[in-house]
DRENPAVEX-508266 format. One record per atom (N, C-alpha, C): residue in three letters; x, y, z. Coordinates in pm, whole numbers, padded with zeros to 5 digits, always signed. Example, Ala and Ser with C-alpha at 12.3 -4.5 7.8 and 13.67 -1.06 7.14 Angstrom:
<nodes>
ALA+01319-00569+00780/ALA+01230-00450+00780/ALA+01320-00330+00780/SER+01285-00225+00708/SER+01367-00106+00714/SER+01290+00003+00787/
</nodes>
This chain:
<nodes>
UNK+01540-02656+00737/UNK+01645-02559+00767/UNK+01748-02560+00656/UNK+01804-02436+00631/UNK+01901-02468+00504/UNK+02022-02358+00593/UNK+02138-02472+00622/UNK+02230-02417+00637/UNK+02298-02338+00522/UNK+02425-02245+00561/UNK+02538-02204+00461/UNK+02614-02291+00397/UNK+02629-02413+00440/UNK+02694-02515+00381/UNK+02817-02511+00465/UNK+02914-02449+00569/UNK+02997-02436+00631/UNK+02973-02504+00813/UNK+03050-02593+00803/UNK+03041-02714+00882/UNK+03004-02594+01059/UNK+03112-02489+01069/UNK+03100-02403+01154/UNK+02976-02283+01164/UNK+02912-02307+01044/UNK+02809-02183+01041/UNK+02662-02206+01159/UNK+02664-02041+01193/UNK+02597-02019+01344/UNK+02473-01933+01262/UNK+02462-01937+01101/UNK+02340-01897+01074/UNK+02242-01973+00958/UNK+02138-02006+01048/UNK+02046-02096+00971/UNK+01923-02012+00937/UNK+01868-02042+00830/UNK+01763-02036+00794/UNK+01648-02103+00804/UNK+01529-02025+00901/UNK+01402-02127+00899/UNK+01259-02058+00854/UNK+01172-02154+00764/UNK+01084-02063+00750/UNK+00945-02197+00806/UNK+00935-02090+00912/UNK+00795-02137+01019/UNK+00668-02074+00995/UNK+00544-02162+00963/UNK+00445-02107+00899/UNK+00347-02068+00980/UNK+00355-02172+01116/UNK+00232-02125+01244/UNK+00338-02008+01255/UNK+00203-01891+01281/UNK+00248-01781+01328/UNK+00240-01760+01460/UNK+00139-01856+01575/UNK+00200-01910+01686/UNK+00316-01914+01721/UNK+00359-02028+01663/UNK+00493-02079+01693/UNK+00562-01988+01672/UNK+00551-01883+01581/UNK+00690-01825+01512/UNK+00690-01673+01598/UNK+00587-01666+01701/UNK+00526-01569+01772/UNK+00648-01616+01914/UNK+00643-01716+01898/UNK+00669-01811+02060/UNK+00775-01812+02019/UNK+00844-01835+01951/UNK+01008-01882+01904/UNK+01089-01723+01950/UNK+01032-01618+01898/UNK+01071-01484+01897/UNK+01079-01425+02044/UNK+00917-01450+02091/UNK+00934-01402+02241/UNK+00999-01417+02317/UNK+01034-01571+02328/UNK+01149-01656+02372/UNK+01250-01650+02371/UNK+01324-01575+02236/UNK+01449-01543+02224/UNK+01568-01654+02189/UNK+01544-01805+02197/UNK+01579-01899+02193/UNK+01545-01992+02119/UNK+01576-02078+02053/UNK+01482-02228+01990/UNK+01624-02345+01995/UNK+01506-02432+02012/UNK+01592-02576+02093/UNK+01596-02669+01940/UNK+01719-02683+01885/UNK+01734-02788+01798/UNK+01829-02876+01812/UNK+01775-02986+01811/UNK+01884-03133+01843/UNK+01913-03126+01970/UNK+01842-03104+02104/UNK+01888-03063+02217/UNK+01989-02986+02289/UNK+01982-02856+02158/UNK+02116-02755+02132/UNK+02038-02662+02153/UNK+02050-02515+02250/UNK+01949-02379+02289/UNK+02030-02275+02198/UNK+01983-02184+02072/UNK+02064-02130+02027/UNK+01941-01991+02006/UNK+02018-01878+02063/UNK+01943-01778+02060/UNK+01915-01762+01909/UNK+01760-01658+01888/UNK+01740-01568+01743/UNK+01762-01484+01718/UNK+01767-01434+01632/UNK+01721-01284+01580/UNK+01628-01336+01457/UNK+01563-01205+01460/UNK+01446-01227+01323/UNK+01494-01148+01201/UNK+01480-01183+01124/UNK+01528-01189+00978/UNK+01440-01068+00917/UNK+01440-00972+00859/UNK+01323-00887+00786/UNK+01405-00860+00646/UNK+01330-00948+00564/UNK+01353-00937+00438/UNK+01334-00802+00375/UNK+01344-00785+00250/UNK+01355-00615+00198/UNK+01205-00631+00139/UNK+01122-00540+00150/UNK+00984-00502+00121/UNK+00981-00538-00007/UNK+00878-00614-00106/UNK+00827-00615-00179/UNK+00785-00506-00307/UNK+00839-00457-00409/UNK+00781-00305-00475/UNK+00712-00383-00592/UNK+00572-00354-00556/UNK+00451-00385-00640/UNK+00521-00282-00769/UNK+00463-00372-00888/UNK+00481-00322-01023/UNK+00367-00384-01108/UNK+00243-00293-01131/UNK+00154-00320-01246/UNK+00195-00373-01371/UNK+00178-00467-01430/UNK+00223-00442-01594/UNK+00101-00386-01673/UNK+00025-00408-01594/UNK-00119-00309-01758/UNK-00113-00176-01729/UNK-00057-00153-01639/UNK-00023-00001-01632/UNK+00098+00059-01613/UNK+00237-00006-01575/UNK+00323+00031-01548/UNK+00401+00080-01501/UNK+00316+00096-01389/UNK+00360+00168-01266/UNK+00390+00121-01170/UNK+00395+00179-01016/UNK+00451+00135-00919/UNK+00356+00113-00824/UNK+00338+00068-00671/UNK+00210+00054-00614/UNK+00119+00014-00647/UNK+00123-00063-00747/UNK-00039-00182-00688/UNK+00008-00272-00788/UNK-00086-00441-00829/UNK-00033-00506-00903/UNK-00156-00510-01013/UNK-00167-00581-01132/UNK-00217-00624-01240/UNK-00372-00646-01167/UNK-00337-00754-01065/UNK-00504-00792-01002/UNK-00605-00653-00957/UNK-00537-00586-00927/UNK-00599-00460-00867/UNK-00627-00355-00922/UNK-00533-00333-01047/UNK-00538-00243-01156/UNK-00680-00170-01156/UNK-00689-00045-01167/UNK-00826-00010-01215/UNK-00804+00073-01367/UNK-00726+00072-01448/UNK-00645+00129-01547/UNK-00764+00049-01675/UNK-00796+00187-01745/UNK-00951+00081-01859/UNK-00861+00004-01974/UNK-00755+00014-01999/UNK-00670-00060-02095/UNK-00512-00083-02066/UNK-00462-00185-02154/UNK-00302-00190-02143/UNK-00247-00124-02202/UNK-00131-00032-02102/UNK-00055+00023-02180/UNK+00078+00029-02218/UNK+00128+00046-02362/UNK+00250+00041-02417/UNK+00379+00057-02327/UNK+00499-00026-02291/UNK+00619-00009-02206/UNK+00728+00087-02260/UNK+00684+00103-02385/UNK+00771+00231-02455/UNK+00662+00368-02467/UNK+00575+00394-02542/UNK+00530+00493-02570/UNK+00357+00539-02428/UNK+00339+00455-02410/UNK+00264+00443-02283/UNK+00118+00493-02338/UNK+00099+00450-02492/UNK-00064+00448-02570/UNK-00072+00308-02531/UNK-00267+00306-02577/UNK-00329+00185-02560/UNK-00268+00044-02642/UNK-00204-00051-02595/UNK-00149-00141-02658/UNK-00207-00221-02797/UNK-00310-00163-02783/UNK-00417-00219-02883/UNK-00481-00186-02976/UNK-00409-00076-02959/UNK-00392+00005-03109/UNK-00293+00048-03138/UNK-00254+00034-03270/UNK-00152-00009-03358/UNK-00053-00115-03371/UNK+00093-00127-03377/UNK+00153-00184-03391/UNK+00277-00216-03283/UNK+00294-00083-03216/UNK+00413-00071-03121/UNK+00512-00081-03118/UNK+00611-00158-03212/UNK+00722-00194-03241/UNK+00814-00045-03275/UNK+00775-00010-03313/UNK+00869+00119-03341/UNK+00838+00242-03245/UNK+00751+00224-03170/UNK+00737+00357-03069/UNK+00834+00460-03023/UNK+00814+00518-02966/UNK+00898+00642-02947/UNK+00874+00622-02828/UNK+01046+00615-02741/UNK+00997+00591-02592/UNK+00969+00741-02518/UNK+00890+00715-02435/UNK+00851+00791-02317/UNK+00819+00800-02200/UNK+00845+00899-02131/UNK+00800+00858-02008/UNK+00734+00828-01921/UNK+00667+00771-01861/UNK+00559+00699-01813/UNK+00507+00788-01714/UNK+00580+00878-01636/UNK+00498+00966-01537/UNK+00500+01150-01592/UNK+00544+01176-01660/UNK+00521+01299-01728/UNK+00538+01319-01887/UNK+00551+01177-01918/UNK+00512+01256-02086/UNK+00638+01289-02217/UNK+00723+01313-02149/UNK+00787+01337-02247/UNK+00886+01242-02292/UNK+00949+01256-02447/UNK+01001+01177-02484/UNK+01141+01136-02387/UNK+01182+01008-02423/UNK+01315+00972-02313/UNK+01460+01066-02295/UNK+01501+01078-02468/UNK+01617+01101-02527/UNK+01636+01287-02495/UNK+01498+01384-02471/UNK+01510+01504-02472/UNK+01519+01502-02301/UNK+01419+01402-02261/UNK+01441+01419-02085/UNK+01606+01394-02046/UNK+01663+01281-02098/UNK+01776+01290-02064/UNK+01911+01355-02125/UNK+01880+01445-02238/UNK+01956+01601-02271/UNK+01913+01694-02159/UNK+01772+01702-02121/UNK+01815+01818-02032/UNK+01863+01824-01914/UNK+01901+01626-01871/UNK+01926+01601-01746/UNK+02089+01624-01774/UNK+02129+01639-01869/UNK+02302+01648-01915/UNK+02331+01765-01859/
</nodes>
């Protein structure tokens, strides 16, 4: 359990791995520590946003990739050809360069 560090604090952190238990703890509404009954609530962390890096996108990860090569985080060509260092950035879901997309967003 990792408290707040505040001698008065009424919120602890637990991470329970039987999903039994952590099934039973919830239904219950209650869990008994140190012979103390202190109701729950369940915690729902913020969702996960998968980010490829061989492709660079959003929704799925590297393992799953079906993308036939890696591609560049600036110019979004095959990483494996040429040099890359000086690329011209662009945008990764339509193409065009960064600096004109964001003039016409002015």
């Amino acid at each position: 359990m990792n408290a707040t560090g505040s001698v008065d604090s009424r919120h602890i952190r637990m991470d329970i791995y039987d999903k039994n238990k952590y099934n039973e703890i919830l239904n219950s509404g209650t869990i008994t520590i140190g012979g103390l009954l202190y109701d729950d609530d369940k915690y729902l962390r913020a969702r996960k946003i998968l980010i490829c890096t061989k492709f660079n996108a959003v929704e799925h990860s590297r393992k799953v990739c079906r993308f036939n090569y890696e591609r560049c985080r600036r110019c979004v060509d095959d990483r494996s050809n040429g040099d890359h260092k000086q690329c011209i950035i662009m945008c990764h879901h339509c193409g065009v360069q960064r600096m004109k997309k964001l003039q016409k967003m002015i």
